[in-house]
Structure formats: structure tokens, C-alpha cells
C-alpha positions in Angstrom: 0.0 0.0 0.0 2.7 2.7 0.6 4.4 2.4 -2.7 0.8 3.2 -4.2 0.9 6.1 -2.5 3.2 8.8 -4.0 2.2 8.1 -7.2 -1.7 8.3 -6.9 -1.2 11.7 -4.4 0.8 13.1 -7.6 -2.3 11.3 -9.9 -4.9 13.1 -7.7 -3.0 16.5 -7.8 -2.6 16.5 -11.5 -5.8 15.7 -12.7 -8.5 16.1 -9.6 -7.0 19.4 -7.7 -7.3 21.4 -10.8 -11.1 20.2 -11.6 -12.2 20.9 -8.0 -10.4 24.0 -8.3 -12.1 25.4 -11.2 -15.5 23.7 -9.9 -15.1 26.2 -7.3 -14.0 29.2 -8.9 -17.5 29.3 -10.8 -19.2 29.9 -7.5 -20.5 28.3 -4.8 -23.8 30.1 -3.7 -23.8 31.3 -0.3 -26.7 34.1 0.9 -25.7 37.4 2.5 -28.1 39.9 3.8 -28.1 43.2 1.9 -25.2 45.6 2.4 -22.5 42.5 2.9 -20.3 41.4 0.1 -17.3 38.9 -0.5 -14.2 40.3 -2.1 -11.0 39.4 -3.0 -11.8 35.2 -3.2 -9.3 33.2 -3.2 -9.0 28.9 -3.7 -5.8 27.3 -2.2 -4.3 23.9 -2.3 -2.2 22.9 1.0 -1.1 19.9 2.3 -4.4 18.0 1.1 -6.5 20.5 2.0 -8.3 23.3 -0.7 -8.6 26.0 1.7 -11.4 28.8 0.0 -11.3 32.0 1.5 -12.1 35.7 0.8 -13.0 39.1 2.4 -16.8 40.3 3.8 -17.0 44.1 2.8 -19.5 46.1 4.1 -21.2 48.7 1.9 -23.6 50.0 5.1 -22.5 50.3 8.7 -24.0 48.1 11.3 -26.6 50.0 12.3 -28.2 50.7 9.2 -28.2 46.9 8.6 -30.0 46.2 11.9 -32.3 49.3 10.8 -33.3 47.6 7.6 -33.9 43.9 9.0 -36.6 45.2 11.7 
């Protein structure tokens, strides 16, 4: 079992990573309430892991958020 290993990791990062990847990049569809926004995504292979991150911007302040949901 642990010769198999290197090469299907290096299988699996050649041909799966990149599909996942781009999978991902198209958007994965997650609800905000009005005035919050994600910038600056970003998808990132580590160790095994695909780590997606990003930003929340805020186009209104707190209190006109609370304002608006009530």
C-alpha cells in the first residue's frame, strides 16, 4: 500500500485538484443579507486540504443593517 501512494497523491494533484479548483471558482452560492459582500476570493491547495477564503465588505455600517432587517 505505501508504494501506491506517491504516485496516486501526484495522480490526484494532476488531474483532480485542478477540476475541484475550477469547480469552485465558478461559484459556490452562499446568501448574504443586503449591504454584505465577498471580495477578494481566493481557492488554495495545502497539504491536502483546498482552503477557500475571501473578504466580507461592508457597503452599510452596522446600524443601518440592523435598521433595515426590523
Amino acid at each position: 500500500m505505501i508504494p501506491l501512494q506517491g504516485p496516486l497523491k501526484t495522480m490526484l494533484q494532476i488531474t483532480m485538484v485542478p477540476l475541484i479548483n475550477n469547480w469552485t471558482k465558478r461559484g459556490v452560492p452562499i446568501p448574504l443579507p443586503d449591504g454584505m459582500d465577498f471580495v477578494e476570493e481566493v481557492v488554495e491547495y495545502h497539504n491536502g486540504y483546498i482552503v477557500i477564503g475571501a473578504n466580507l465588505h461592508f457597503s452599510l455600517g452596522l446600524r443601518d443593517m440592523i435598521g433595515n432587517s426590523m
